[in-house]
C-alpha positions as CSV (number, residue, x, y, z in Angstrom):
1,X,0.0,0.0,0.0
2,X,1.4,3.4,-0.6
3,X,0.3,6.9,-0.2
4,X,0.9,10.6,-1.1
5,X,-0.6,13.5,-0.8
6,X,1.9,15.1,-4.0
7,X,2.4,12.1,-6.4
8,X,4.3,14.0,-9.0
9,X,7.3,15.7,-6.8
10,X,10.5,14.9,-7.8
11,X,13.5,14.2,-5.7
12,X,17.3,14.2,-6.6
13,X,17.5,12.0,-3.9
14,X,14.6,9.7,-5.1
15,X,15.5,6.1,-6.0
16,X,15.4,4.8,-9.9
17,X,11.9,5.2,-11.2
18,X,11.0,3.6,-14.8
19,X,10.7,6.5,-17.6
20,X,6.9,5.1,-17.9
21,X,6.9,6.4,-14.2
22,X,8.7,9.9,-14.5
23,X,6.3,10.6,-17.3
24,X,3.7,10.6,-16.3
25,X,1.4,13.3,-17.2
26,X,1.0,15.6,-14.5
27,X,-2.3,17.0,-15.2
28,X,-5.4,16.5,-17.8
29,X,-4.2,18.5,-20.3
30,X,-0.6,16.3,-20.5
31,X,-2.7,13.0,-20.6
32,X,-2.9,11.6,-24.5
33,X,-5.8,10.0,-25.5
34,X,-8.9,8.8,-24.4
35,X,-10.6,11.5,-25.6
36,X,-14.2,10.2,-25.5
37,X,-13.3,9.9,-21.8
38,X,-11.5,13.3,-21.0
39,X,-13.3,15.5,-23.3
40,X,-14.8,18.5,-22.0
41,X,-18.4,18.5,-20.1
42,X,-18.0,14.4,-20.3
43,X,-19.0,13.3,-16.7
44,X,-15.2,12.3,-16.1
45,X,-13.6,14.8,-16.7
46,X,-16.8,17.1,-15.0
47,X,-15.9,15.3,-11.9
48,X,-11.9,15.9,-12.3
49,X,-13.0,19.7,-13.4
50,X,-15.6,20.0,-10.2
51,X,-13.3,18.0,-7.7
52,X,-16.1,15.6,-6.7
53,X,-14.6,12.5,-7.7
54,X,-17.0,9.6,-7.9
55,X,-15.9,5.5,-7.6
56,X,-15.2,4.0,-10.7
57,X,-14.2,1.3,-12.9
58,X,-11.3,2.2,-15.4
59,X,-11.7,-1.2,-17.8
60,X,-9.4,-1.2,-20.5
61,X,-6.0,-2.3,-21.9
62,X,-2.4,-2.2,-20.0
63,X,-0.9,1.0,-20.8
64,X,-4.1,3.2,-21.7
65,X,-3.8,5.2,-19.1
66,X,-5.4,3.6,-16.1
67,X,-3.4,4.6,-13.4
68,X,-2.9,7.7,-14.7
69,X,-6.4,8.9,-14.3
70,X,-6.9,7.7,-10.9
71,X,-3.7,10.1,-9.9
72,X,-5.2,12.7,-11.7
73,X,-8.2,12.6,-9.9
74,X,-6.4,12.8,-6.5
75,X,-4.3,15.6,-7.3
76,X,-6.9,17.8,-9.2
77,X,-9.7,17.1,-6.2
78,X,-7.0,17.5,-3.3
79,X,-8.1,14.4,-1.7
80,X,-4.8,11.3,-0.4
81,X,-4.5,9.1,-2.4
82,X,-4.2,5.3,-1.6
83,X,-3.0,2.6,-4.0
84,X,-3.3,-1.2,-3.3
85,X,-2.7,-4.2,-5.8
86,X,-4.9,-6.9,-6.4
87,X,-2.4,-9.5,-6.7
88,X,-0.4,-8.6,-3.9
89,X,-3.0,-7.5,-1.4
90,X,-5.0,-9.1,1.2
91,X,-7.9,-8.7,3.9
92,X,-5.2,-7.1,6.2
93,X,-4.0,-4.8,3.6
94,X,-7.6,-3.8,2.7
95,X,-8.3,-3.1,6.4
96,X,-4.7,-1.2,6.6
97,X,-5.8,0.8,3.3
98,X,-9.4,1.6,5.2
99,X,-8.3,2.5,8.4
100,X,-5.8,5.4,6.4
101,X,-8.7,6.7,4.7
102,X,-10.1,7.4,8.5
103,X,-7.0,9.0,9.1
104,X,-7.8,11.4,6.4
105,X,-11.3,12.2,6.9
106,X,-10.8,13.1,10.4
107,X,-8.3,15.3,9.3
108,X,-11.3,17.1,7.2
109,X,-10.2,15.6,4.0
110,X,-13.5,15.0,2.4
111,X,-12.8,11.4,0.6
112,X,-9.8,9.6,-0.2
113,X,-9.0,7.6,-3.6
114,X,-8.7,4.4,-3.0
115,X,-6.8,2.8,-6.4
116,X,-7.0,-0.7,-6.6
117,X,-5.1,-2.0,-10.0
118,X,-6.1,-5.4,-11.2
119,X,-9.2,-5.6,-8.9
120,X,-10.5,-8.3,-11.0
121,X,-8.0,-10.7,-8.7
122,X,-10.1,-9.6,-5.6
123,X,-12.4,-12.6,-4.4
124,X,-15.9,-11.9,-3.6
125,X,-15.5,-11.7,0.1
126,X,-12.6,-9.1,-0.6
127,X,-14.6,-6.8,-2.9
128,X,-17.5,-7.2,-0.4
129,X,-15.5,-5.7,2.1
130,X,-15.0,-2.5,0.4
131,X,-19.2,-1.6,0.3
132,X,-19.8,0.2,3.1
133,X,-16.8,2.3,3.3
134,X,-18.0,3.9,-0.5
135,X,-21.1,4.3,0.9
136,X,-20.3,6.2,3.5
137,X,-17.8,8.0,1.5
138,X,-14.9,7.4,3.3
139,X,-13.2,6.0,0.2
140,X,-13.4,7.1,-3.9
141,X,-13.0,3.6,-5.1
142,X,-11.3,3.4,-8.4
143,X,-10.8,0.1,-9.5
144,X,-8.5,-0.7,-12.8
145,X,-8.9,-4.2,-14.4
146,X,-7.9,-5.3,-18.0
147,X,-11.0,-8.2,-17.7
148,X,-14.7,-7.5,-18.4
149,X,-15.9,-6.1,-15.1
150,X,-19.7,-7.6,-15.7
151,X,-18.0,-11.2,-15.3
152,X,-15.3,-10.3,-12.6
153,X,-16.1,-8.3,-10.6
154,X,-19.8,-8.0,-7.8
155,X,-23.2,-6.4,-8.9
156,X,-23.4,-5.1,-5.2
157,X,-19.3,-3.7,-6.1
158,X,-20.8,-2.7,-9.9
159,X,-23.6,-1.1,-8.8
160,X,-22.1,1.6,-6.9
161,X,-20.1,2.3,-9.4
162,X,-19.8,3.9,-13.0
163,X,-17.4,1.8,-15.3
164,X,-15.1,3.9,-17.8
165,X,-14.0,1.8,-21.0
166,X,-10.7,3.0,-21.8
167,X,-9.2,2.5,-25.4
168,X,-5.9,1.3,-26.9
169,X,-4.1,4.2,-27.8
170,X,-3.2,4.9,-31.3
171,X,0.2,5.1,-33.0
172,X,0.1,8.8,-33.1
173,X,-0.6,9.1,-29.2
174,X,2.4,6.9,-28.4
175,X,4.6,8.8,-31.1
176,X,3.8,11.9,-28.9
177,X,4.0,10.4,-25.7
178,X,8.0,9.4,-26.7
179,X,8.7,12.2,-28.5
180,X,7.6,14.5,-25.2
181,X,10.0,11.5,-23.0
182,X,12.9,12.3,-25.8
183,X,12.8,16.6,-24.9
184,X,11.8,16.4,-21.8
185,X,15.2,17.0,-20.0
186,X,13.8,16.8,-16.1
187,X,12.0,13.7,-16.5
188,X,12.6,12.2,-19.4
189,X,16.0,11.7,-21.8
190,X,16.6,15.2,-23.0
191,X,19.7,15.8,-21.2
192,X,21.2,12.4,-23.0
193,X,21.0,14.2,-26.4
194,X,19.5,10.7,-28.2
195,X,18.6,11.1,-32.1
196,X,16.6,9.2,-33.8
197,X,14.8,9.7,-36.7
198,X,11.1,10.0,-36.6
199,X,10.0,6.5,-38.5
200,X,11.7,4.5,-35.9
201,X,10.1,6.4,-33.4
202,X,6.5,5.6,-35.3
203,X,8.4,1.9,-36.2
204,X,8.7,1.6,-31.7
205,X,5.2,3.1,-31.1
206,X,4.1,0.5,-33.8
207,X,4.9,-2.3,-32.0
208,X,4.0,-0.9,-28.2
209,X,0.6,-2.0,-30.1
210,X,-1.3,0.4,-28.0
211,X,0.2,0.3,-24.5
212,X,2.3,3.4,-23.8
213,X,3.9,2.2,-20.6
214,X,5.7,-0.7,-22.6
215,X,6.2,2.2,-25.8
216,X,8.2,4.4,-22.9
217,X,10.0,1.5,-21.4
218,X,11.2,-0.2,-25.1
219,X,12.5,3.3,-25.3
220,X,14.6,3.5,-22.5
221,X,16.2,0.3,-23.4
222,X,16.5,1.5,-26.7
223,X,18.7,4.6,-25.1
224,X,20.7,2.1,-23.1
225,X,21.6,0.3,-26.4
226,X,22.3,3.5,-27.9
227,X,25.6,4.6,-29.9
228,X,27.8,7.2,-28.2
229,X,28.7,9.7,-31.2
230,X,29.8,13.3,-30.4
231,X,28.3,14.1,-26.7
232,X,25.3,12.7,-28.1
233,X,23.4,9.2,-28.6
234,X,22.4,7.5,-32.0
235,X,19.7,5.0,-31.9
236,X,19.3,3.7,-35.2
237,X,17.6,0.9,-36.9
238,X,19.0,-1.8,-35.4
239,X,18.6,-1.0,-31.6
240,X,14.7,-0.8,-32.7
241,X,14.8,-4.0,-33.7
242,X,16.6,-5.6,-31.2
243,X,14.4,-4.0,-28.2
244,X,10.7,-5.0,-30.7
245,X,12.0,-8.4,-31.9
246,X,10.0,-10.5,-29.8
247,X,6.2,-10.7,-30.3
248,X,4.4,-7.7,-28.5
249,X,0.7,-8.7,-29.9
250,X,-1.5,-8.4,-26.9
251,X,-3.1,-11.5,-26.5
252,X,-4.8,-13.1,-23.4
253,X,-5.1,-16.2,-23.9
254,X,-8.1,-17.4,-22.2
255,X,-8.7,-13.7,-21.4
256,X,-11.8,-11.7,-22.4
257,X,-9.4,-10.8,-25.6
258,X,-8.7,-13.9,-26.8
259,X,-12.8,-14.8,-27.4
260,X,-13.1,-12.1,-28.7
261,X,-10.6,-12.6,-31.3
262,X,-12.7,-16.7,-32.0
263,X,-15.6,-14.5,-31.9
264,X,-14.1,-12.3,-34.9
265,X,-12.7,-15.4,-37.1
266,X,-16.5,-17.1,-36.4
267,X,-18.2,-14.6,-37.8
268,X,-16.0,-13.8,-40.7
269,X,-16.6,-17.7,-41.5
270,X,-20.8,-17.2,-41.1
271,X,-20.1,-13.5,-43.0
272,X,-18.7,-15.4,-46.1
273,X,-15.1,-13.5,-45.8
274,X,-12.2,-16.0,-46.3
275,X,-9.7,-13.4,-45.9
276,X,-10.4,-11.9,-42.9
277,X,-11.1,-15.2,-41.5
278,X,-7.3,-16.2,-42.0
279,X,-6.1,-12.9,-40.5
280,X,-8.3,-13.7,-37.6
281,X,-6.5,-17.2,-37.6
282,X,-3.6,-16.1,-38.1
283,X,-3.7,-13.6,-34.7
284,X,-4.6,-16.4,-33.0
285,X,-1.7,-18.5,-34.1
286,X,0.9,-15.6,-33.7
287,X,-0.6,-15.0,-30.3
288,X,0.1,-18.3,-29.4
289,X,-3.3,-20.2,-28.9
290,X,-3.1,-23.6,-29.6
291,X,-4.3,-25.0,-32.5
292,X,-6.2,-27.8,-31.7
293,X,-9.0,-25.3,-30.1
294,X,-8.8,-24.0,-33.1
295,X,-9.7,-26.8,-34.9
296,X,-12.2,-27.6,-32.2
297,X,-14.1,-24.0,-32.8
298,X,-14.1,-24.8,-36.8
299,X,-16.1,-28.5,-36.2
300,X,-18.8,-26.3,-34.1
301,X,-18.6,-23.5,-37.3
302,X,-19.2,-26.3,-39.8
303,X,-21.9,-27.7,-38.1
304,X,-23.6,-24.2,-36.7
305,X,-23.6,-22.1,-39.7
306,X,-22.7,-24.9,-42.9
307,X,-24.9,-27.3,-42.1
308,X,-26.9,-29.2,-44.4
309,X,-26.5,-26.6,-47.0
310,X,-22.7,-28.1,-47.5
311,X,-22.7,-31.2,-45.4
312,X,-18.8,-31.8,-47.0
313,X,-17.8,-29.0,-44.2
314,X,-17.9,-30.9,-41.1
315,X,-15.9,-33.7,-42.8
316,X,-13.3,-31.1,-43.9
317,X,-13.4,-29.7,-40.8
318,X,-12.8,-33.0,-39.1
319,X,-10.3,-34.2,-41.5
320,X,-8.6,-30.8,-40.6
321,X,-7.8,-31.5,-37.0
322,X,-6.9,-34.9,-37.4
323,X,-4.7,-33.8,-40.1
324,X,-2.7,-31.3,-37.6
325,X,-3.1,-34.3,-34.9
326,X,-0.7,-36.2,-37.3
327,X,1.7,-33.3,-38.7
328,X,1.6,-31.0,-36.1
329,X,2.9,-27.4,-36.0
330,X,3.2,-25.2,-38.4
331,X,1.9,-28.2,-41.3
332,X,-0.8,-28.7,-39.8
333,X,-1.9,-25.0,-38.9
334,X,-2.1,-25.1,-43.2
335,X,-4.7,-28.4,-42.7
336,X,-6.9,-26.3,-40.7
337,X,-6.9,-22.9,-42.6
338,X,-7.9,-25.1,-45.9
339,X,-10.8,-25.6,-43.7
340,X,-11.3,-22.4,-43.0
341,X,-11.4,-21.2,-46.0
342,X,-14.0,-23.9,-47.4
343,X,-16.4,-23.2,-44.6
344,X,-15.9,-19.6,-45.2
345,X,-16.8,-20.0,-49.1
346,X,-19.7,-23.1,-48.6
347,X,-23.3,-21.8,-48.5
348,X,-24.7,-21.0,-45.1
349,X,-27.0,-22.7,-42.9
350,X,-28.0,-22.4,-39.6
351,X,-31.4,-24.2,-39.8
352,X,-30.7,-27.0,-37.7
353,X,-29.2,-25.5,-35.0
354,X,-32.0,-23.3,-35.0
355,X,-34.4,-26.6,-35.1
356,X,-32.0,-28.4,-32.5
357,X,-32.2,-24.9,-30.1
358,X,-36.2,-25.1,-30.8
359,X,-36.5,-28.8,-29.9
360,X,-34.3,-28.8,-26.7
361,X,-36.3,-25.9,-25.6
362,X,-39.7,-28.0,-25.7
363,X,-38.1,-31.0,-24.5
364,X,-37.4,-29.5,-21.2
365,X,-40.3,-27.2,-21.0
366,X,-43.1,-29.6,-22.0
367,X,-42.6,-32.4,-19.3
368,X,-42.9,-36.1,-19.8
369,X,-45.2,-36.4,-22.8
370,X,-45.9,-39.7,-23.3
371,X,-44.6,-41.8,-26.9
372,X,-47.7,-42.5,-29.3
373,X,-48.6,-46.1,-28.7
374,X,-47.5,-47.1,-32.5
375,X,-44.2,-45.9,-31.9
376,X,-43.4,-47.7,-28.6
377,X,-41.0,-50.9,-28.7
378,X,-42.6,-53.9,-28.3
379,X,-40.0,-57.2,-27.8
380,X,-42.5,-58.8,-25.4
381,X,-46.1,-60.9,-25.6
382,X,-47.7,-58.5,-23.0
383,X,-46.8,-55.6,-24.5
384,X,-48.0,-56.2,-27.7
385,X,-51.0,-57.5,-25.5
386,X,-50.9,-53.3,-24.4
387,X,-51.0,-52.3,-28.1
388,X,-47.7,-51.5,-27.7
389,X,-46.4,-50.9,-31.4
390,X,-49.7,-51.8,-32.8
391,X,-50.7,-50.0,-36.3
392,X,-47.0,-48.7,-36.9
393,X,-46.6,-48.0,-40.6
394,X,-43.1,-49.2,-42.1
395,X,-41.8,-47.0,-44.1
396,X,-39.9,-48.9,-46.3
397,X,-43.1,-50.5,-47.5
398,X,-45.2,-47.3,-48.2
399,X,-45.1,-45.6,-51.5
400,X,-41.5,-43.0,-52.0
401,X,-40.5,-44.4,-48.8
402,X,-42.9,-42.4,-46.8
403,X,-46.2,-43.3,-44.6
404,X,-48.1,-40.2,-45.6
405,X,-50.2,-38.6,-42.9
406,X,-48.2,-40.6,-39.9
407,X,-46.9,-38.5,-36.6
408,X,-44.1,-39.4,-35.3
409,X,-44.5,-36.7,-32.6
410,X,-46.5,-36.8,-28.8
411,X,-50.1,-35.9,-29.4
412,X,-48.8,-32.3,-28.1
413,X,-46.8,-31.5,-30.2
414,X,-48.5,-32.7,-33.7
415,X,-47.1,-30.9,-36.5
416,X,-44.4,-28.9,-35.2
417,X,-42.1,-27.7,-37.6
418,X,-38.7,-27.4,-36.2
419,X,-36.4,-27.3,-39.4
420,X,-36.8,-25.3,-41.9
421,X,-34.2,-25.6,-45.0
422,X,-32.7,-22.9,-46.4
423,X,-32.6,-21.6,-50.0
424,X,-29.2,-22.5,-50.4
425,X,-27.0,-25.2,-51.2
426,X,-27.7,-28.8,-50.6
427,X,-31.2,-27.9,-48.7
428,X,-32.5,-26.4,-51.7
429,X,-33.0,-29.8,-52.4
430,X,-33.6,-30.9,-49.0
431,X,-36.7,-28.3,-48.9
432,X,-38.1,-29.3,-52.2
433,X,-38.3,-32.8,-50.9
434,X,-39.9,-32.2,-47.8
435,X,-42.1,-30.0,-49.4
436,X,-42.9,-33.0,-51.8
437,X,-43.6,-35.3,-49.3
438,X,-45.5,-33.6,-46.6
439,X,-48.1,-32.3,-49.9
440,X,-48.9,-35.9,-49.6
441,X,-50.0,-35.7,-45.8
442,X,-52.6,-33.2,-47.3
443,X,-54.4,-35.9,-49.0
C-alpha cells in the first residue's frame, strides 16, 4: 500500500523510477488520448474539473492510461491518495488501506481515492469488504482491471459504481508520448541528447501495439543500447529491432481478448469473408493459442452455420484436426486454414441448429409427454397385449419411402415444424423434398 498527498514531486535523492513512471502526465491537459473519456463537459472529466470524484471502474487495456487517471483525480480534487494491488494485497492490507482513509477524513479531507489495479484478482469476500466504506464515502473507489468487469467483478461492487471503458491508444498518441520523453530533459531523456529519426520512433510506437507504458519502457532500453557519437546518442535501426523483436501482440489467452478474437474469425466464416477469417486465424496463431481449439471452434462452425447446406464441411473440418493431430505445427496449422477457407466460401446454414435450439427448448419445458402407442418398442407378448407398437406403418413398404399422414410426434406436439431448410446449397434440395412429401400428408 502506498500513499501521497503530492504524487508527482520529484526528488534528486529519489530512487530509480522507470521513464513510464517519471512521465507521467501531470495533469489532464498532458494525458494523450482517451478522448471520448476526458473530453470537456463528459462526466469524467466534469468530476476531475468539479473536484467531486466519484468511484469507478477504469476497464481497459495495459498502458491506456489507467493509473494515470486515478492520480489525476487525486491531485486535481486535493483528496490522499491510496493505491493497493490486487495480486499482492489481502484482507489485512484492505483493512490497513481503510483505516488510512479514516486518518484522512478526520483530518477534514473530504474522501480519499482508494486505487486498486487489477481488482479483478479480488475474491468476492474481498470486494465485499469495500461496500460500506464507498457508501459512506470514506473511500473514492477506483478500480482498474484489463478483464470485463460484468463477469469479474460483484453487482453489489458494480452497482455503486460507474465503469469507464478506456481505449488502446493509437500510433500517433504513443509517437507523442515518446517524443515528449525524448525533450523532456527533467524527466525524461533530454539531457542524454539521443537522435533518432522519426520512422523508428513511429516503427517503436508500432509495436508498443497500444500500451504506452511498454512504448516508454522499449524506449529506454532503446537509449541504453544507444551509440555514443559526439556528446550525443544515435539510436538507429538496429537497436529498434533488437528492443521489438519478440512478439508484442496483446493476447490473453483465455482472457476476455482472446474470445473475442474466436468470436471475430466465427463470424467472418458465417459472414462469407475467407480473408479476414485467415487474419483472424492467423492472430490467434501468432498470439500463441493452440491449434487444436482452433480446430475444435471450426467443427462447431461447420456444423452451426454450414450445415446441411454443404454437409462436406464438417468432414473437412474434421479431417482438418486430425490432419494437424498427425503433422503438427506449423503443417498442420495449413490443414486447418484449408478448412477455414472452405467453410468460409460453402453456403450458409443455420437451420438446424435453430431446429436443434427449438427442440431442446420444448423437450425441457413440455414435461414427460408420453410416446404415441405405434411408436413404442414392443420385444415382449404382454406388450403387444398393451398395443404396444400396434398400427406402426413401415416405411420402407409405403409408396416413396414415406407413410403419408403418420406422426411421429407426442399428441402435443402434432405438426411442429422445427427445421426449416434454407434456399441455399444442398437444402434447396432438402426443402423441395420435404415439401414434396408432406403435400402428400394433405391428401
Amino acid at each position: 500500500m502506498s500513499s501521497s498527498n503530492d504524487l508527482f514531486a520529484q526528488s534528486s535523492e529519489q530512487h530509480y523510477r522507470p521513464l513510464a513512471d517519471r512521465m507521467r502526465p501531470r495533469n489532464v491537459d498532458e494525458f494523450v488520448g482517451q478522448p471520448h473519456l476526458l473530453k470537456e463537459n463528459s462526466p469524467l472529466r466534469a468530476a476531475i474539473d468539479s473536484g467531486r470524484p466519484h468511484s469507478m471502474v477504469l476497464w481497459g487495456p495495459p498502458g491506456t492510461g489507467k493509473t494515470t487517471i486515478a492520480h489525476l483525480i487525486s491531485v486535481h480534487c486535493k483528496v490522499p491518495f491510496i493505491s493497493l494491488s490486487a495480486v499482492l494485497s489481502g484482507v489485512k492490507e484492505i483493512r490497513a488501506a481503510i483505516d488510512q482513509a479514516k486518518q484522512y477524513q478526520a483530518e477534514q479531507y473530504p474522501t480519499t481515492v482508494l486505487f486498486v489495479d487489477e481488482v479483478h484478482r479480488f475474491n468476492k469476500s474481498q470486494q465485499d469488504a469495500f461496500l460500506p466504506h464507498i457508501e459512506n464515502g470514506t473511500v473514492c473507489f477506483i478500480g482498474a482491471t484489463t478483464e470485463n468487469p460484468s463477469f469479474e467483478l460483484n453487482n453489489a461492487l458494480l452497482s455503486r459504481m460507474r465503469t469507464y471503458v478506456l481505449k488502446r491508444l493509437e500510433v500517433e498518441d504513443i509517437s507523442d508520448c515518446l517524443q515528449e520523453a525524448l525533450n523532456d530533459a527533467q524527466r525524461g531523456l533530454g539531457e542524454q541528447q539521443i537522435h533518432i529519426e522519426e520512422s523508428l520512433i513511429d516503427m517503436l510506437a508500432t509495436a508498443a501495439d497500444g500500451d504506452a507504458r511498454r512504448a516508454l519502457t522499449l524506449l529506454e532500453v532503446a537509449s541504453d543500447l544507444a551509440k555514443e557519437q559526439d556528446d550525443c546518442k544515435i539510436i538507429d535501426q538496429q537497436v529498434i529491432e533488437q528492443v521489438t523483436q519478440s512478439s508484442l501482440r496483446r493476447f490473453d489467452n483465455k482472457g476476455e481478448y482472446f474470445y473475442d478474437l474466436i468470436s471475430a474469425l466465427h463470424k467472418s466464416v458465417r459472414g462469407t469473408d475467407p480473408d479476414a477469417a485467415l487474419y483472424w486465424y492467423s492472430r490467434m496463431l501468432d498470439g500463441g493459442c493452440d491449434p487444436i481449439y482452433i480446430a475444435r471452434r471450426v467443427v462447431r462452425i461447420a456444423s452451426e452455420d454450414i450445415g446441411n447446406a454443404d454437409p462436406r464441411g464438417l468432414q473437412i473440418a474434421l479431417n482438418a484436426w486430425d490432419a494437424y493431430t498427425r503433422l503438427g505445427t506449423p503443417e498442420g496449422e495449413l490443414a486447418i486454414a484449408h478448412a477455414i477457407v472452405f467453410l468460409a466460401c460453402a453456403p450458409k446454414s443455420n437451420a438446424v441448429y435453430m431446429a436443434f435450439n427449438q427442440a431442446m427448448q420444448d423437450a425441457k419445458q413440455k414435461g414427460t409427454l408420453e410416446v404415441p402407442m405405434h411408436l413404442r418398442n414392443a420385444p415382449t407378448k404382454l406388450m403387444k397385449e398393451l398395443d404396444y407398437g400396434k398400427d406402426y406403418r413401415y416405411a420402407h413398404n409405403e409408396e416413396d419411402g414415406y407413410a403419408s399422414g403418420e406422426n411421429y410426434f407426442p399428441e402435443e406436439l402434432y405438426g411442429t415444424r422445427y427445421y426449416s431448410p434454407v434456399d441455399r446449397g444442398l437444402e434447396i434440395k432438402i426443402k423441395e423434398m420435404l415439401q414434396r412429401l408432406r403435400s402428400k400428408d394433405q391428401k
